[in-house]
N, C-alpha and C positions, 0 to 999 in steps of 0.2 A: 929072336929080336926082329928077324927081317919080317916074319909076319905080324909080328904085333907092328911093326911101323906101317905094313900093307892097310891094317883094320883102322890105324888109326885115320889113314890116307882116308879111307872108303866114307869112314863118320864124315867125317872133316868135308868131301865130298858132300854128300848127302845131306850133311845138316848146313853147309854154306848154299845147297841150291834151292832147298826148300824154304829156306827164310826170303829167297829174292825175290822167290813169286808172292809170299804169302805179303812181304814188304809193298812189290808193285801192286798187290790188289789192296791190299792197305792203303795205299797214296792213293789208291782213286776213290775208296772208301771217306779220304781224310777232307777231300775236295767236297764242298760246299756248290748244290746248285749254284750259286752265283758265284761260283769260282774263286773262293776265299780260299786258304789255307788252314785247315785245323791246327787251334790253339795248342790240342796236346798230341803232337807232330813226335817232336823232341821228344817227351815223356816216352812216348812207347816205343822207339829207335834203340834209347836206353833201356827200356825193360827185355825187349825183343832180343840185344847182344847180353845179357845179363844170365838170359835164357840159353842161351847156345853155350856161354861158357860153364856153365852148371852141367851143362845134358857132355860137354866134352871131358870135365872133369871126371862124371858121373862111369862114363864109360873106360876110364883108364883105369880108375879104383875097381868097377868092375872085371875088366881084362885083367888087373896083376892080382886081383883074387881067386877069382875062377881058371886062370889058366890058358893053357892051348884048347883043353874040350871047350871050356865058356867061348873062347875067340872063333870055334869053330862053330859053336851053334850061334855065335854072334853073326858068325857072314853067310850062316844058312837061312836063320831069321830074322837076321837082320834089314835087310828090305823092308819086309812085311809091318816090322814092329816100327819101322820109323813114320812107313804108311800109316798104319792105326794112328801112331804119336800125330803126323800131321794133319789128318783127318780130324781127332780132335781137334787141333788147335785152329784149324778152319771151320769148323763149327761154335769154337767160341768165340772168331772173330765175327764168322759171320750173322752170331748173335750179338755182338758186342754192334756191332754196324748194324744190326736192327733195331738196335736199343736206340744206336743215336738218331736213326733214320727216325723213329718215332719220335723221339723228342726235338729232333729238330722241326718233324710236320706240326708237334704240340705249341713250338714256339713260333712256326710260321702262323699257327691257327688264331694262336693269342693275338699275332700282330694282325692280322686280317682282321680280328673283333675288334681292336683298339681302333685299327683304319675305319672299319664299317661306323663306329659309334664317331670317329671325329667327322669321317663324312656328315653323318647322321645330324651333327652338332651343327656343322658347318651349313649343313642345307635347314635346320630349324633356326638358325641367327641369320641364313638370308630370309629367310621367311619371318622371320621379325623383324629383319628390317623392312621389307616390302610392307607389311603390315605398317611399321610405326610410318614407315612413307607414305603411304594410303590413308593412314589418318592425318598426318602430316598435311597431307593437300587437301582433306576435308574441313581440318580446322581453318586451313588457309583459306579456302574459297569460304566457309562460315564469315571468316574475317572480310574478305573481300567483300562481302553480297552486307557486312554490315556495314565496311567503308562504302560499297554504295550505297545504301539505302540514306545511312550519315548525309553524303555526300547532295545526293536526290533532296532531303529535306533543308539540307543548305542552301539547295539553290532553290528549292521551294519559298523557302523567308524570304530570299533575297529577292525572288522576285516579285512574292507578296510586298515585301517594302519598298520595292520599285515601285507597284503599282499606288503602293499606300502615299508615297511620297508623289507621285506624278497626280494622284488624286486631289492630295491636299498642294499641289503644283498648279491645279488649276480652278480647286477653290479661291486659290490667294489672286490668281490671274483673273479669277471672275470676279473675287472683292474689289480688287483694286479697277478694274473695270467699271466695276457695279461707283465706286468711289470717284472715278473721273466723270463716270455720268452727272453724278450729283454733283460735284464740282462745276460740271458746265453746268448744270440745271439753275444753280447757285448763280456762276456769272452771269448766266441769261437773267436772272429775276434780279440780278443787280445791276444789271445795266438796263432794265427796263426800270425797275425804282429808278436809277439814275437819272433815266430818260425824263421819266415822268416828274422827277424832282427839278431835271434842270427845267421842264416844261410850266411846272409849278414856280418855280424862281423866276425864270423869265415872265412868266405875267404878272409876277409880284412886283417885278421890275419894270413892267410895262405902267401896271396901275401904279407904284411909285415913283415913276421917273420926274414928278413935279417936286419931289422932294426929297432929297441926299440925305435929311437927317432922318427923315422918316426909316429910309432905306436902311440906315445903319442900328436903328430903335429895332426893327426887324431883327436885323441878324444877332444884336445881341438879346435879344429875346430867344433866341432859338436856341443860342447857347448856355443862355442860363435855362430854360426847360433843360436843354441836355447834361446841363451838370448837375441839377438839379437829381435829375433821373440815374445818374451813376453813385451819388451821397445816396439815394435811396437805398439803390441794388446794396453800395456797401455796406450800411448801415444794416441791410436783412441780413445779409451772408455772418454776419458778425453776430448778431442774434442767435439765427441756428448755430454758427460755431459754440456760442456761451450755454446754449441749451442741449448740447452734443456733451460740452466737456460735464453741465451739470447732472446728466441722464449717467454720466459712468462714473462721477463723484460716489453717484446714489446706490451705483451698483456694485463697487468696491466698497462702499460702508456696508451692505447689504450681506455683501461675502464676508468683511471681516466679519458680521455680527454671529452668521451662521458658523462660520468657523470657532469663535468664542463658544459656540454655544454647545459644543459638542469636544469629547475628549480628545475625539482624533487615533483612536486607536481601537482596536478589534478587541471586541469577548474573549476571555479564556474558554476554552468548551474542553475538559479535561471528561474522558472516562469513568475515572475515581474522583470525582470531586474533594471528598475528603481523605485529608491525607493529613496525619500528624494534630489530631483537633483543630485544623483551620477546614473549614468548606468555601469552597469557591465555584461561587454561584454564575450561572452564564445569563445571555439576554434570552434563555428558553424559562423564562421565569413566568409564572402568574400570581399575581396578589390576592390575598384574601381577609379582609378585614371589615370588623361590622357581624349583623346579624346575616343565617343562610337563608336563605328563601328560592324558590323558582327561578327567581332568573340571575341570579349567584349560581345554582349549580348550572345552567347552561351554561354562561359565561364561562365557567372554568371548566365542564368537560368539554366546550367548544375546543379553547384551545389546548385541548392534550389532545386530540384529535388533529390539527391542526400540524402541533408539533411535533406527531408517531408522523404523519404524509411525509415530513419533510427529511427525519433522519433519523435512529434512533440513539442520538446523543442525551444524555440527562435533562430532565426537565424538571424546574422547581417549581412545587407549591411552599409561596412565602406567607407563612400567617402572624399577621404585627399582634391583632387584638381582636378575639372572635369570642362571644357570649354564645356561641352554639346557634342554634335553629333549628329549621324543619327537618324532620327526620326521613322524607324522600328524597330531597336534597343533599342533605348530607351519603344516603345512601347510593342516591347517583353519582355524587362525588366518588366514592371511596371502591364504588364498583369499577370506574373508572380510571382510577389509579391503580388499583388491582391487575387490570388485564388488559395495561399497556405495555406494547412489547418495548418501547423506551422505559426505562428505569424512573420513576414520577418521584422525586426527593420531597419530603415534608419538613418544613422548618418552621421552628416558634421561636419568634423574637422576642415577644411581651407575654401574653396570657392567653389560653385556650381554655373553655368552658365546654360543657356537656358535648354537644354534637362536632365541636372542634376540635375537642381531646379526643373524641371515638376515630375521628380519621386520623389524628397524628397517633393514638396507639395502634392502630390495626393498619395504616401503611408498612408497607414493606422498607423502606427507608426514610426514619425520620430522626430529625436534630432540633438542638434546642442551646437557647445561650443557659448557663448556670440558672442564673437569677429568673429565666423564665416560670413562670408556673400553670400549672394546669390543674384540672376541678373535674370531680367526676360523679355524677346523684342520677339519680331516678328521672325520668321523663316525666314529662305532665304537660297539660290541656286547660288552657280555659276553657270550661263547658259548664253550661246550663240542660241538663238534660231528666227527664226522671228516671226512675229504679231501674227499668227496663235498658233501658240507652244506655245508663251506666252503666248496667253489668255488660252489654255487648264491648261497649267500648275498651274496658276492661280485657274481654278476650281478646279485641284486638291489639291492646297493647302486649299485651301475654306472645302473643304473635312475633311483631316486633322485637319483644326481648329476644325470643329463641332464634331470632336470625340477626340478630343483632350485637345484641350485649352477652349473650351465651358464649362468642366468640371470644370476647374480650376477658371474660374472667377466665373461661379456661386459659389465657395468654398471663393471666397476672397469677394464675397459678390455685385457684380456687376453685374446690370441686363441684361448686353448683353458682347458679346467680344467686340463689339465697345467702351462701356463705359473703357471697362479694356483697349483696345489699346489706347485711352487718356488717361488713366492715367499713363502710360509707357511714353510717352510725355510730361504729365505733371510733372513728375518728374526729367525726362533727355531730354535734348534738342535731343539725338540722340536714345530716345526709351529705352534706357539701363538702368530700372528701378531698381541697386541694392538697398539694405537692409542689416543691419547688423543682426544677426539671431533675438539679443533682440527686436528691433522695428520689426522684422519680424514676431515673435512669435504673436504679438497682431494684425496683419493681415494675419494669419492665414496660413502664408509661411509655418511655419515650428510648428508643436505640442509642444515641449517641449524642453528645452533652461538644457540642462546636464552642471553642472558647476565642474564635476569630470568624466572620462570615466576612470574606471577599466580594461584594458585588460587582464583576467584572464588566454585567451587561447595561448597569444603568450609561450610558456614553456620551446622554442627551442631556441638557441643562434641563431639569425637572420642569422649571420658572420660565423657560424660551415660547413656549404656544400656549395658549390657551385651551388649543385642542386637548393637551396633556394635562390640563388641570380637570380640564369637561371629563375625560375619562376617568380621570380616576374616582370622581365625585360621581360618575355613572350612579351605583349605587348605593350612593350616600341617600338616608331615609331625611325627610325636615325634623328635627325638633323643635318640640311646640312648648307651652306654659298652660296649667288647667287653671282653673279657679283658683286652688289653692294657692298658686302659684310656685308651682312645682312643673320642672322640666319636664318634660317625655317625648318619647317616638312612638306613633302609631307604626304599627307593624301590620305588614301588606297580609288579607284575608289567603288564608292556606285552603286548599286542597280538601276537599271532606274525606276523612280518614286516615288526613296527616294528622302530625305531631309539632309542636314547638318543644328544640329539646335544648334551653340555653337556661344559663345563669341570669336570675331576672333577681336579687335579694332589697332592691329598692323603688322595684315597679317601673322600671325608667322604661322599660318597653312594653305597650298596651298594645 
């Protein structure tokens, strides 16, 4: 017993002096460069005495197993073995303390990155602000150099209008200057009249001083000239006032009349003119009525010419009542509406004949009231010619058709001009194939059957000038009475190798 107490002394020894060093290097292990205390202090004090009661337990179970031999190889190797035992456990610590060493340089390192980037931050937000400061003062001085410039041309006016004013300061000083001169120029020449009047008075008075009544027959003579002279002045002024108010009498009846005379309100100019069977026609109109001749188609390719310059809004050709005409005319015409980049609308009010119905069928946009009608035959020529002449003339009608009426029948749907010259026949015994616009409409005479025309551009009292009447009668032809005593119009000599292509069935045009 007395040795087992010696051994257990010796442990007890031994393992109470190896824990104090392994503890004081451990606390200085536990120490933090900055001299903190390590958080698990406690933890391992505990683990550490946990340990020593295991290793003392450890060795008592061993001594009452083994014996006195075990207890003597115990304090033979015993030294040694607790050597190795603490040698390990300082090699774990002082891996354990390498461990933390690293992770604590891992975590000073982290904090150093974090520090470098807030610095990093911190000197890119003073450098933005320097920056937003630096434009800060650029925009301010922009502002400044515009509040002076502002400023410079403020006082620039102001002293422009100083000057303007001190200018016109001594205009008014030199008027009214210029005005006192004349004022005194005035009293001097009335005190000289004065002078010379009293001068004149007093000799009157000298030559009548034999006579008081005389004297006085004088002066009232002078005052009736002078009243005399002022009824007059009155009498004019009142004159011109009566012939001022009757001059603007004349000139307000003048306006009402033009105002009556006119609607007072602007054209439609629509795009689509027809819309729903009404057409509504603008002041881009031209009339066409009467027979066609040379200066009919001038007249009317003048103004589509006139009215593509100015816009390419709708233009109408209006036809009331046309027996046809010359067939270069008519074909100037219809080339003319053809290959105008304005849209050239064709409308028949009353009746279209030969060369009238060719340009209302072969327009590109043409309209007609219902009851309109249109007539379509063969060309022809007054001519006196023999065999010869006839036959050319012949060719060159032949001509004519194929640029002509070839177009047209192909449009009515006929596969030659022969077919369409029968059917001119088979319609009328004498060729004079008319149609009222509606059946004409679905044989292709005429596009579109208007059962309203809107005249929006006529504005002007038709009846108000005479100029208006002159034009329209432009080319109105005279009709005359023959012998027989029958009406007619001479029709103006054509063109050698024209055509007259109109409805003539009573000779009314020679």
């Amino acid at each position: 017993m007395r040795t087992l107490s010696l051994l257990l002394v010796s442990l007890l020894a031994c393992g109470l002096s190896a824990p104090r060093l392994s503890a004081q290097e451990i606390s200085e292990s536990e120490k933090t460069p900055a001299g903190k205390p390590d958080p698990l202090k406690a933890e391992k004090e505990a683990l550490e005495k946990i340990t020593i009661e295991n290793r003392i337990r450890k060795a008592k179970d061993e001594a009452e197993d083994h014996g006195k031999g075990r207890v003597l190889d115990g304090l033979r190797y015993g030294p040694a073995l607790e050597k190795a035992k603490f040698d390990d456990k300082m090699k774990s610590l002082m891996a354990e303390k390498e461990e933390l060493s690293l992770k604590y340089a891992l975590e000073l390192e982290k904090l150093k990155l974090e520090l470098a980037a807030m610095e990093l931050e911190q000197k890119r937000l003073e450098a933005k602000d320097k920056l937003d400061a630096a434009k800060f003062q650029v925009e301010l001085a922009d502002v400044r150099r515009e509040r002076d410039k502002l400023l410079l041309e403020s006082q620039l006016k102001a002293e422009k209008d100083k000057k303007a004013m001190e200018a016109l300061k001594d205009q008014k000083e030199k008027a009214a200057l210029e005005l006192e001169v004349k004022l005194i120029q005035l009293r001097d020449e009335k005190a000289t009249l004065q002078a010379e009047n009293d001068k004149k008075t007093e000799e009157m008075r000298r030559v009548s001083l034999e006579s008081q009544t005389e004297r006085e027959q004088i002066d009232m003579e002078l005052k009736r000239i002078m009243l005399e002279g002022t009824k007059l002045k009155l009498k004019t002024d009142e004159r011109q006032n009566e012939l001022a108010l009757l001059r603007s009498e004349i000139d307000i009846r003048e306006k009402k009349h033009d105002w009556k005379d006119e609607t007072n309100r602007e054209p439609i100019v629509l795009k689509e003119p027809f819309q729903k069977g009404v057409l509504t026609i603008s002041d881009r109109r031209i009339d066409l009525n009467g027979p066609i001749y040379d200066a009919v188609g001038v007249y009317i390719t003048d103004r589509i010419d006139y009215y593509n310059n100015v816009s390419n809004d709708p233009i109408f050709l209006v036809i009331g009542t046309s027996p046809g005409g010359s067939v270069w005319a008519g074909a100037r015409i219809l080339k003319s509406i053809q290959e105008s980049k304005a849209p050239v609308h064709v409308v028949l009010k009353t009746a279209a004949a030969s060369m009238a119905a060719v340009i209302i069928s072969l327009a590109p946009h043409s309209y007609a009231y219902p009851n309109a009608f249109l007539l379509h035959h063969q060309m022809y020529r007054f001519t006196v010619a023999n065999t010869r002449e006839l036959r050319e003339e012949l060719e060159w009608r032949k001509k004519w058709e194929d640029r002509l009426f070839e177009p047209l029948a192909k449009k009515f749907g006929f596969p030659s001009m022969e077919k369409f010259r029968d059917a001119m026949y088979t319609h009328d015994a004498n060729g004079n194939w008319k149609e009222f616009a509606d059946d004409a409409k679905k044989m292709k005479w005429v596009d579109n059957i208007a059962y309203a025309i809107r005249e929006t551009g006529i504005i002007r009292d038709p009846d108000a000038k005479e100029k208006a009447t002159a034009a329209k009668a432009r080319f109105l032809l005279e009709e005359k009475v023959d012998d027989q005593g029958k009406r007619f119009v001479q029709l103006p000599r054509i063109d050698p190798m024209d055509f007259y292509y109109l409805h003539n069935p009573d000779n009314y045009y020679r």
